[in-house]
C-alpha positions as CSV (number, residue, x, y, z in Angstrom):
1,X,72.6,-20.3,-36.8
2,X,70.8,-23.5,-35.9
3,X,70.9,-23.0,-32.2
4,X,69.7,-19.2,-33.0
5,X,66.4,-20.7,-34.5
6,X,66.1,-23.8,-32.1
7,X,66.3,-21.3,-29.2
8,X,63.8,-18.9,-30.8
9,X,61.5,-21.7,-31.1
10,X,62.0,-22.7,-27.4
11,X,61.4,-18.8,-26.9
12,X,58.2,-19.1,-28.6
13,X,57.1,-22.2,-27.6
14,X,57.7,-21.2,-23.7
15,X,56.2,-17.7,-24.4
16,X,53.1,-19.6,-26.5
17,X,52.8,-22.0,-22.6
18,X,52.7,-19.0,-20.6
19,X,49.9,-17.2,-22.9
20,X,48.2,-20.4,-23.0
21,X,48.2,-21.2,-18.8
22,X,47.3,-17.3,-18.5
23,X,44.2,-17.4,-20.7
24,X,43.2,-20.5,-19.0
25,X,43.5,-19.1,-15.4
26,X,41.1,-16.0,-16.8
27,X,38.5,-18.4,-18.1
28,X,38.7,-20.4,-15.4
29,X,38.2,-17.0,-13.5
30,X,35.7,-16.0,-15.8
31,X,33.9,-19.4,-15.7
32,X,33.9,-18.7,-11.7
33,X,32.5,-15.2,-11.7
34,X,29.7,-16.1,-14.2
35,X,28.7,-19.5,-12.0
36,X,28.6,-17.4,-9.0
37,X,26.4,-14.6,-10.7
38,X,24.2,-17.2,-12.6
39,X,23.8,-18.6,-8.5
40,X,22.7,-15.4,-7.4
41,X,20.0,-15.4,-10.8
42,X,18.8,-17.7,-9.8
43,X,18.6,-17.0,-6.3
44,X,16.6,-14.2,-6.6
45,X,14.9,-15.6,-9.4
46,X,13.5,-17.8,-7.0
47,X,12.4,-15.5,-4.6
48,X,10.7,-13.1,-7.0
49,X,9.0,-16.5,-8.0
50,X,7.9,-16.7,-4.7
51,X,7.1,-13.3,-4.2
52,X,5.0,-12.7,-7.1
53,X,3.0,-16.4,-6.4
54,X,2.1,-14.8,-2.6
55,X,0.3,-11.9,-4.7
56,X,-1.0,-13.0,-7.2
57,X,-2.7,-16.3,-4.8
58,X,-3.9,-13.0,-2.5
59,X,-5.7,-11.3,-5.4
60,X,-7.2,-14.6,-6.5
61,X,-8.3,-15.1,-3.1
62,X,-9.5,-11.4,-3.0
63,X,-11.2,-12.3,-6.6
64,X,-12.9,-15.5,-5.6
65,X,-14.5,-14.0,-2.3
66,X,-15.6,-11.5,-4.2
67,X,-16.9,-13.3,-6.8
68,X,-18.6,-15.7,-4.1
69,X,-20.0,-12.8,-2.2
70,X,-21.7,-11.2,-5.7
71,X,-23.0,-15.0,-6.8
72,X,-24.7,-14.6,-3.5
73,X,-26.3,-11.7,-3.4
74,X,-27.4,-11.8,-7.0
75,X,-29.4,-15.7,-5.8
76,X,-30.7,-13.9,-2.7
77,X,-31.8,-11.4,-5.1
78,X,-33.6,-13.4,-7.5
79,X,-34.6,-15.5,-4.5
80,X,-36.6,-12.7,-2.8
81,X,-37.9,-11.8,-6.6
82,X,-39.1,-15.4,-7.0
83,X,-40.8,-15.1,-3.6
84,X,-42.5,-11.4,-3.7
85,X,-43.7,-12.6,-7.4
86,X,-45.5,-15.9,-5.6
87,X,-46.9,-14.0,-2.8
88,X,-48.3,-11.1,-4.9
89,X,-50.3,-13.6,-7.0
90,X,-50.8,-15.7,-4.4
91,X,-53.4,-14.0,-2.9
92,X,-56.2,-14.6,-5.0
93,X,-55.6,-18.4,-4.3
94,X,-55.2,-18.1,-0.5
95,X,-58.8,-16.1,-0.8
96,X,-60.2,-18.7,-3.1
97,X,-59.5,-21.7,-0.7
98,X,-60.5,-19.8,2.9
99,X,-63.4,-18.9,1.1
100,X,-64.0,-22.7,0.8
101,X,-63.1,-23.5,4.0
102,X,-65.2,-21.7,5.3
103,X,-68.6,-22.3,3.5
């Protein structure tokens, strides 16, 4: 009877090894699988990075010239304004002094 359970033990304890080496080679193959996939995450993590920095740098570029060209025409604008409001009431002035000049 003793050698029944001392063998059933070394049954167990053998059968208890192989379940134990069996789940470790599928976690280490799990472990694998999931550091491969997390490589390719990041992967194309990266390159959608990239991807969407190329854009959005475009539109800001496309922003900022616009921008630029509407601060423009807005001081040529008020330029011109400035100007045509000088001239128009100018002219009593440029009168004033020929009419000086030429007493």
């Amino acid at each position: 009877m003793e050698e029944d359970v001392i063998g059933i033990i070394s049954h167990a304890e053998s059968r208890a090894a192989e379940i134990r080496e069996k789940a470790q080679a599928e976690a280490a193959q799990i472990i694998a699988a999931a550091e491969k996939k997390a490589a390719e995450i990041v992967k194309s993590s990266e390159l959608s990075c990239a991807e969407y920095r190329r854009e959005f740098l475009a539109e800001a570029e496309k922003t900022a010239e616009s921008d630029y060209a509407a601060a423009i025409a807005k001081s040529h604008a008020d330029a011109k304004k400035y100007a045509d409001d000088l001239i128009e009431y100018s002219g009593e002035y440029v009168s004033d002094i020929v009419g000086r000049l030429t007493k």
